[in-house]
One Martini backbone bead per residue (centre of mass of N, CA, C, O) as a GRO file, in nm:
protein
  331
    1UNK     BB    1  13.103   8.911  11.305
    2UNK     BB    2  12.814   8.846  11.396
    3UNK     BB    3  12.566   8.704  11.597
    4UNK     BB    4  12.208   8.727  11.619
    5UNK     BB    5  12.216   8.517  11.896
    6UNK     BB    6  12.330   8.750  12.101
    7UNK     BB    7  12.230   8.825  12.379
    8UNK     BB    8  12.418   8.975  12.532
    9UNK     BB    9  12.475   9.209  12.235
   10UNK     BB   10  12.185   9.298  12.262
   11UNK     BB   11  12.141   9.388  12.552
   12UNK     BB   12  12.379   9.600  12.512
   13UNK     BB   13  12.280   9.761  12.312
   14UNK     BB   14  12.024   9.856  12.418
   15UNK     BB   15  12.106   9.982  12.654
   16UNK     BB   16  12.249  10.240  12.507
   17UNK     BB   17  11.982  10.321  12.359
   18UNK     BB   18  11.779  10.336  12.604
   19UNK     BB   19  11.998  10.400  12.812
   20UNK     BB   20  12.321  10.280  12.977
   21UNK     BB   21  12.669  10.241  12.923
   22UNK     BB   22  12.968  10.097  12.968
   23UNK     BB   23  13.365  10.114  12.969
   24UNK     BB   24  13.661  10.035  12.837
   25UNK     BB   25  13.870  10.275  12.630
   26UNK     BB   26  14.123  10.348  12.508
   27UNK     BB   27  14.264  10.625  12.310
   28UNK     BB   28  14.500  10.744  12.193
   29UNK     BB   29  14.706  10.963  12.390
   30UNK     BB   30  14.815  11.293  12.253
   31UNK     BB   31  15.084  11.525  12.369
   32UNK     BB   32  15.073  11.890  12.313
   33UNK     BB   33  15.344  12.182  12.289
   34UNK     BB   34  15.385  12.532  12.330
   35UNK     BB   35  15.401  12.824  12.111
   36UNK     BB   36  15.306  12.644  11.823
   37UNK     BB   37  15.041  12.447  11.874
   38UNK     BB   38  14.816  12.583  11.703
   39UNK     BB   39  14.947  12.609  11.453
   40UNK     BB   40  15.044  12.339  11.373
   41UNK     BB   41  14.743  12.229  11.403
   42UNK     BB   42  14.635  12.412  11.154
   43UNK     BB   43  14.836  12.248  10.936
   44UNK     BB   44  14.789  11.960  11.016
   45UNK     BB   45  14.449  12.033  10.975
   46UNK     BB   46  14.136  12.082  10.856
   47UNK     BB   47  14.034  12.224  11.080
   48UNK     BB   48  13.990  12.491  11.257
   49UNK     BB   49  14.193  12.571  11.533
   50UNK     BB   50  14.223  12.855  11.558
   51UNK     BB   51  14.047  12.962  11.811
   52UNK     BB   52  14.008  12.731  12.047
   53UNK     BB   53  13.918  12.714  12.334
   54UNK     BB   54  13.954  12.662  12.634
   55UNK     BB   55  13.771  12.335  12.668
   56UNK     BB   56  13.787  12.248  12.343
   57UNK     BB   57  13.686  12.051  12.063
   58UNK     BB   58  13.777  11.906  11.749
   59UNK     BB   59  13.683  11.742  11.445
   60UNK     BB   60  13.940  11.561  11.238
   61UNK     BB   61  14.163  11.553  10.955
   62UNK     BB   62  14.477  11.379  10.859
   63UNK     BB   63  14.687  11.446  10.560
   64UNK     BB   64  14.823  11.374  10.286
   65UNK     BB   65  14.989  11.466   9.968
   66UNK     BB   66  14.688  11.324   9.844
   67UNK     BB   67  14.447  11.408  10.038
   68UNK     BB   68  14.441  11.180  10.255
   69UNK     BB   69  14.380  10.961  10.484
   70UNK     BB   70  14.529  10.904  10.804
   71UNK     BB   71  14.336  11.045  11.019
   72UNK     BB   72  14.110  11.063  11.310
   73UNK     BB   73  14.010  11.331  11.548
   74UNK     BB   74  14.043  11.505  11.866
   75UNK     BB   75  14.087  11.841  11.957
   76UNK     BB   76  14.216  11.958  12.256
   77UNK     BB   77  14.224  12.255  12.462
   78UNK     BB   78  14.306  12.223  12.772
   79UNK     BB   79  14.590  12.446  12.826
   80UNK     BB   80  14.659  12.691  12.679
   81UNK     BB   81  14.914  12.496  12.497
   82UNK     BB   82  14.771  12.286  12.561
   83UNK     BB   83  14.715  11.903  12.380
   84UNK     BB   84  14.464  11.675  12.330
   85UNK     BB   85  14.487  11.342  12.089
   86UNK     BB   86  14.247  11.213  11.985
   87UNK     BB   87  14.317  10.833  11.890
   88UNK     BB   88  14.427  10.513  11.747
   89UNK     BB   89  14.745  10.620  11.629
   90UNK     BB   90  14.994  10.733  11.800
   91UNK     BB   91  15.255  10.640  11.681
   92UNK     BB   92  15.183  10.753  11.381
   93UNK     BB   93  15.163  11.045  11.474
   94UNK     BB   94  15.417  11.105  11.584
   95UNK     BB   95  15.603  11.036  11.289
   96UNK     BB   96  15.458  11.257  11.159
   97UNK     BB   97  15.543  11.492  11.337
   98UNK     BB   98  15.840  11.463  11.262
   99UNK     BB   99  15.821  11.514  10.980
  100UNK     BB  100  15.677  11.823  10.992
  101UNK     BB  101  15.813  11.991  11.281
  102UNK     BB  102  15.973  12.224  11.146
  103UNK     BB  103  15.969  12.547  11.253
  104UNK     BB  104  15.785  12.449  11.526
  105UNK     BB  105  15.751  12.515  11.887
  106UNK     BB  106  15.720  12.171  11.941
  107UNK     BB  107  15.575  11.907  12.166
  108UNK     BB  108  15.544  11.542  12.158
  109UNK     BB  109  15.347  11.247  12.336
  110UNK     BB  110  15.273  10.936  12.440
  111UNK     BB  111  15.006  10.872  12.688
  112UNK     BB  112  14.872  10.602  12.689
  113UNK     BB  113  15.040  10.481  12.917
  114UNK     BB  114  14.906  10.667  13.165
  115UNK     BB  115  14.614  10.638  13.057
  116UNK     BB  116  14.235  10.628  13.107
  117UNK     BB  117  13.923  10.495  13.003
  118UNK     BB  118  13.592  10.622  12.981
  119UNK     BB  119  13.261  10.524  12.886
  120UNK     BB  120  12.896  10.682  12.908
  121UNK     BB  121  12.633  10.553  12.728
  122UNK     BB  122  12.341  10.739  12.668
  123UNK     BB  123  12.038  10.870  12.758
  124UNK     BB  124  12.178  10.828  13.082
  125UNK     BB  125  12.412  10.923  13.133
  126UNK     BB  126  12.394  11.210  13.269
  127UNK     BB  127  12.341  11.060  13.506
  128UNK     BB  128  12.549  10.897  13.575
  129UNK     BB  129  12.791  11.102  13.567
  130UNK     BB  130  12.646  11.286  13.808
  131UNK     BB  131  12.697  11.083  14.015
  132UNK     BB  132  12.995  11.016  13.962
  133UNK     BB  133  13.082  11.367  14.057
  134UNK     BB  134  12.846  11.480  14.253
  135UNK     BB  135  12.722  11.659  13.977
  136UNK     BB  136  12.615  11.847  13.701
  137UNK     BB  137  12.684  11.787  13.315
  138UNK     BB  138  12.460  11.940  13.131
  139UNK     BB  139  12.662  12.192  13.058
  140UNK     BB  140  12.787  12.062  12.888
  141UNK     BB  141  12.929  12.015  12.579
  142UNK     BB  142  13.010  11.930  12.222
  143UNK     BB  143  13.366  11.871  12.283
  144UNK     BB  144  13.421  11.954  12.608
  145UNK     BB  145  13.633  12.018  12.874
  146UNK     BB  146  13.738  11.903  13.175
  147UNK     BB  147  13.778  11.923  13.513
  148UNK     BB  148  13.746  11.641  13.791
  149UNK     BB  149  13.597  11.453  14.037
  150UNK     BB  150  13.680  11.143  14.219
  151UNK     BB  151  13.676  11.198  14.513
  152UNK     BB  152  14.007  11.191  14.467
  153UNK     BB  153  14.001  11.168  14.172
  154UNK     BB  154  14.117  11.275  13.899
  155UNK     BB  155  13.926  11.380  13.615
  156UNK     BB  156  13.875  11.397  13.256
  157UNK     BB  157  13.569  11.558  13.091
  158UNK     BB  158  13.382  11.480  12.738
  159UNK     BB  159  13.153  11.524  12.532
  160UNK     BB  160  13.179  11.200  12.404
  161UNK     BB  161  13.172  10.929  12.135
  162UNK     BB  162  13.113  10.563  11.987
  163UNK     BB  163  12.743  10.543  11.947
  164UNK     BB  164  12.546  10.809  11.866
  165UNK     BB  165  12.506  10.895  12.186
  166UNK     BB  166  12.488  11.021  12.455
  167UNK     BB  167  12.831  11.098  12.593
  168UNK     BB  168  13.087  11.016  12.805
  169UNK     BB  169  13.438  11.071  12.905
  170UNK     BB  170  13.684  10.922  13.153
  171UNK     BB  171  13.959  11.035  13.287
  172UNK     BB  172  14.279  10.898  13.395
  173UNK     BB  173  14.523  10.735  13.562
  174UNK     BB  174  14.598  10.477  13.565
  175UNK     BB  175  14.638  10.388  13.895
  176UNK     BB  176  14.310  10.509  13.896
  177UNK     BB  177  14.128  10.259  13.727
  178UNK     BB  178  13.995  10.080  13.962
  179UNK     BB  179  13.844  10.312  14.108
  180UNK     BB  180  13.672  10.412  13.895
  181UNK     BB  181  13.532  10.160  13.808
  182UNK     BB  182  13.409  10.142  14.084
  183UNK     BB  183  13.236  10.403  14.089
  184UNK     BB  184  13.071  10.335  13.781
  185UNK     BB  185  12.938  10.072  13.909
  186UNK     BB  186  12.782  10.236  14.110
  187UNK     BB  187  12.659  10.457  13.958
  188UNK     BB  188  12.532  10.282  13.723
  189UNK     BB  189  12.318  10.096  13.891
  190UNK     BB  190  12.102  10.309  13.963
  191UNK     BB  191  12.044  10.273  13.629
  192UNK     BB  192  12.114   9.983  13.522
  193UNK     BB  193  12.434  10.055  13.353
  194UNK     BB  194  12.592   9.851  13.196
  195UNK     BB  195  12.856   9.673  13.147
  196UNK     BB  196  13.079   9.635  12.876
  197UNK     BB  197  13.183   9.291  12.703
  198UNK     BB  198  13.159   9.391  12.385
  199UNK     BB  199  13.349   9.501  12.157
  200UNK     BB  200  13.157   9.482  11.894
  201UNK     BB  201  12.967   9.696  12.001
  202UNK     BB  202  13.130   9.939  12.057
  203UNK     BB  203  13.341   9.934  11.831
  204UNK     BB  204  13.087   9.858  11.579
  205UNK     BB  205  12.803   9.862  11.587
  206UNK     BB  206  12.700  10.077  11.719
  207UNK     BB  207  12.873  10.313  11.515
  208UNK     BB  208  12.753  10.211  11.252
  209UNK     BB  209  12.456  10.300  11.265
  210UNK     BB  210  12.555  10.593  11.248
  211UNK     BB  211  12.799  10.612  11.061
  212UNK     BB  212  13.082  10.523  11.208
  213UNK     BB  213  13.408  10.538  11.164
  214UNK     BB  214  13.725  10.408  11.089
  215UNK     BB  215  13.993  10.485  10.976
  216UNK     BB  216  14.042  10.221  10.800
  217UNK     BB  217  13.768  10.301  10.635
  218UNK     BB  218  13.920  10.594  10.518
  219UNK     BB  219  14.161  10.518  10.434
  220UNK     BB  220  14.271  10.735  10.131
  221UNK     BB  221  14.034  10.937  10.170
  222UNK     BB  222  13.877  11.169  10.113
  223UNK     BB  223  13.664  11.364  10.306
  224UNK     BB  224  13.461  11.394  10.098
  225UNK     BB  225  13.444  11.088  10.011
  226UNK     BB  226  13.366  11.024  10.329
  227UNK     BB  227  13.143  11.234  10.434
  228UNK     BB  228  13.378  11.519  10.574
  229UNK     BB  229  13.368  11.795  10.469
  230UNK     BB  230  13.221  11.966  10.702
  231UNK     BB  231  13.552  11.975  10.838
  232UNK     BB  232  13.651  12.162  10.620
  233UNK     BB  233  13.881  12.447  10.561
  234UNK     BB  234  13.944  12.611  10.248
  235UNK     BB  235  14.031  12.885  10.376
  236UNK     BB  236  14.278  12.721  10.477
  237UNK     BB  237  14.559  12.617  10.547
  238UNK     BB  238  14.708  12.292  10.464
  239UNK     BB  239  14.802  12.019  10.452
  240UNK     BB  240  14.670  11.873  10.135
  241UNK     BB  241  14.535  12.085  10.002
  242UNK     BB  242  14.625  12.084   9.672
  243UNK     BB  243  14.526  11.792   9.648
  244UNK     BB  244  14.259  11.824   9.701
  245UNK     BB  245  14.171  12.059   9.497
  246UNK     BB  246  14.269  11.856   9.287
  247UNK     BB  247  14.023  11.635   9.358
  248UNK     BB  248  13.784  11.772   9.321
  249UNK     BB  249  13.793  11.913   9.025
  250UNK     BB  250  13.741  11.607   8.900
  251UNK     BB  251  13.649  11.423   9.149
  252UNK     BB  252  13.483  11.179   9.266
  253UNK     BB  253  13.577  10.868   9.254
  254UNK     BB  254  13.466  10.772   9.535
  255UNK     BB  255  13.262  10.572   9.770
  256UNK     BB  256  13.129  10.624  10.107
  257UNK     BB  257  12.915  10.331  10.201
  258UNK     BB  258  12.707  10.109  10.248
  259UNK     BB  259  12.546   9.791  10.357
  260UNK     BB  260  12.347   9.521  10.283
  261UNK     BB  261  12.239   9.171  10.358
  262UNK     BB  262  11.987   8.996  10.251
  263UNK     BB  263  12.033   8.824  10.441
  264UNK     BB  264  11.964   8.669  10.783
  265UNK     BB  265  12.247   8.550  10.803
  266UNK     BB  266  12.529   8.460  10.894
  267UNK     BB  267  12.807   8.674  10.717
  268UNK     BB  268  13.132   8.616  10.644
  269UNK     BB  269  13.276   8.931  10.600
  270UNK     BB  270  13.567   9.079  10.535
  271UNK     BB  271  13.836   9.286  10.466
  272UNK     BB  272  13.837   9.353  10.125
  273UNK     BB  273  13.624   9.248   9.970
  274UNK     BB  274  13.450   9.201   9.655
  275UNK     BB  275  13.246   9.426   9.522
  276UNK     BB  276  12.965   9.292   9.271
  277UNK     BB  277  12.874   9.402   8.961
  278UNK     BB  278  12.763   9.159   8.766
  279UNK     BB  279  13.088   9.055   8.840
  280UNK     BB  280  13.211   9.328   8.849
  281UNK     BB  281  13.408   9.503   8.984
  282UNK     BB  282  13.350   9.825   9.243
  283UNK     BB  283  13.502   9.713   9.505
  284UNK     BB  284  13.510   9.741   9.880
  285UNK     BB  285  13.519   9.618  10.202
  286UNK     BB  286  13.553   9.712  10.513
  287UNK     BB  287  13.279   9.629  10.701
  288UNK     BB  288  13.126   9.398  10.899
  289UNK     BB  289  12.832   9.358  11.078
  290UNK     BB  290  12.578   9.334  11.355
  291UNK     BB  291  12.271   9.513  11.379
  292UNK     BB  292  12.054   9.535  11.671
  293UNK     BB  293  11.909   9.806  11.625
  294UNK     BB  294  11.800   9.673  11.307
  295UNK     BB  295  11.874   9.341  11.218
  296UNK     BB  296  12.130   9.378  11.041
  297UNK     BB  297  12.361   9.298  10.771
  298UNK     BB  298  12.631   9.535  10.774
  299UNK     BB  299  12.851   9.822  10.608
  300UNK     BB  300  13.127   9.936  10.486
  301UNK     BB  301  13.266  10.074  10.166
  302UNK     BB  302  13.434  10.104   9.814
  303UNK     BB  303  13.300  10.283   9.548
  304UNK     BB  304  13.261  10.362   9.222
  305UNK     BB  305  13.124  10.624   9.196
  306UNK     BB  306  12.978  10.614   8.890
  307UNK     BB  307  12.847  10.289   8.915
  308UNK     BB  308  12.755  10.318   9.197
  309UNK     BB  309  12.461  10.395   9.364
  310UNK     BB  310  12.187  10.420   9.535
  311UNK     BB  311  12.041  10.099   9.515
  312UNK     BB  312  12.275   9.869   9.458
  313UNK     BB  313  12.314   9.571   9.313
  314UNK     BB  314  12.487   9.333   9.474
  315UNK     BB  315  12.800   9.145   9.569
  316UNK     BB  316  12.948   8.955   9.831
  317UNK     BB  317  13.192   8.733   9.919
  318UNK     BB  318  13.271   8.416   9.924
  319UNK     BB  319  12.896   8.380   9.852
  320UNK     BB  320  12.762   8.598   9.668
  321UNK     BB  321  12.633   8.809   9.860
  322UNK     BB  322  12.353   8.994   9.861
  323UNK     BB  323  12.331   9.338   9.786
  324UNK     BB  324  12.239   9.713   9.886
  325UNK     BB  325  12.346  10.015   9.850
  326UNK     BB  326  12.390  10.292  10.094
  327UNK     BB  327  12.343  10.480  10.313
  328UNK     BB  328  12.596  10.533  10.616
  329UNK     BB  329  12.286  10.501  10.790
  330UNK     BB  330  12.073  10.317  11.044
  331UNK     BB  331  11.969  10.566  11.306
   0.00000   0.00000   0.00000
């Protein structure tokens, strides 16, 4: 968790809400190809792959046998037979396709050390694509990938991002990584939209923010139980479906819910600390941090659908910090 006296943390926040700022943060991505590879894709992912069009990418999650998130990640149509899947956990994906991929006429590999990301995130992200590709982006939809050029540079751009805010990602080659950074540092000058040096900014405040969680965050629950529901398309079929509606049918155990610290001192509470409830557990937190754009020290957990609801005072921590359970989104 951040201290909340972190002047450069809480600057670097304001800018991407306010304005715009940039990053490099690689993705692991696996690149898939073949005959089945929609087909592949259509089977081992929760919506609805088949029919997407060249140019557009989909969120999605990869459930274990028992209806569990194992992944979640976003797939691009890149080209034709080609998909581009951004994970955070590319060599686990490949491992998980290697289990699976029996059948159907599909390879893939991890491109993550060959190719390099960029995010420029914010309200004014927009003028800055703009000015670093020397086109405008504003056409650019959410979850579209294009291809197009910097300078002499190749880079492939996204409209989406992990801070809830209008944001771009543009990969390029690990090779021309260095001439990018400078590209966007140029370009970002323009509208003063700060390069972001603080990891917890970018990987966790600003996100959790919005309510985007971690994979470490959902997984083993289910998408319902994740309130990821809207991504699943129980119309077709798909791996850990049966588990899935066989634990619909019971009804959800667990809720991916929020947490507030109502102390407002910085509060050290680890990933799996245990929430209780009058002193009885009923959960575990997933992560906490300092969110600047709210003041407050927030967090994601897993409690007990039936006996923890929304409003529910708890303590957490080596500390018995006092908190209380909310909606998982605070701006």
């Amino acid at each position: 968790m951040l201290f909340k006296e972190d002047e450069v943390a809480r600057a670097e926040a304001k800018a991407v809400r306010t304005n715009a700022g940039w990053y490099r943060w690689t993705h692991d991505l696996v690149e898939l190809k073949g005959a089945d590879a929609e087909k592949f894709l259509d089977w081992m992912l929760v919506n609805t792959i088949a029919g997407t069009p060249v140019g557009k990418g989909k969120y999605t999650t990869m459930l274990d046998e028992e209806g569990g998130i194992i992944d979640d990640l976003v797939a691009f149509h890149k080209t034709d037979d080609v998909w581009w899947l951004s994970t955070l956990y590319g060599p686990h994906m490949v491992r998980w396709f290697d289990a699976h991929k029996e059948g159907f006429d599909v390879e893939y590999r991890d491109i993550t050390q060959e190719m390099d990301m960029y995010a420029i995130q914010g309200p004014n992200s927009a003028k800055v694509a703009s000015e670093l590709l020397g086109a405008p982006v504003d056409g650019i939809s959410r979850f579209q990938i294009v291809d197009a050029h910097v300078g002499d540079i190749d880079v492939t751009v996204d409209r989406g991002g992990f801070t809830g805010e209008l944001g771009y990602e543009v990969y390029c080659a690990r090779e021309d990584s260095q001439a990018l950074s400078e590209a966007i540092a140029k370009a970002a000058a323009a509208y003063d939209a700060p390069r972001l040096t603080t990891l917890e900014v970018y990987v966790r405040s600003l996100p959790m923010e919005k309510g985007m969680g971690l994979r470490q965050d959902y997984k083993g629950l289910t998408p319902f139980e994740a309130n990821l529901g809207w991504s699943v398309h129980m119309d077709k079929d798909f791996f850990g479906k049966e588990a899935l509606e066989s634990a619909q049918a019971e009804g959800p155990k667990r809720a991916f819910v929020g947490i507030e610290i109502e102390r407002e001192s910085y509060e050290d509470i680890a990933q799996n600390e245990i929430i209780r409830k009058r002193g009885i557990p009923v959960g575990i937190c997933r992560q906490m941090i300092y969110g600047y754009t709210v003041d407050k020290n927030i967090g994601f957990g897993i409690v007990d659908a039936s006996k923890v609801p929304l409003g529910t005072r708890v303590t957490i921590g080596p500390n018995d910090s006092p908190a209380t359970i909310v909606e998982p989104k605070w701006c």
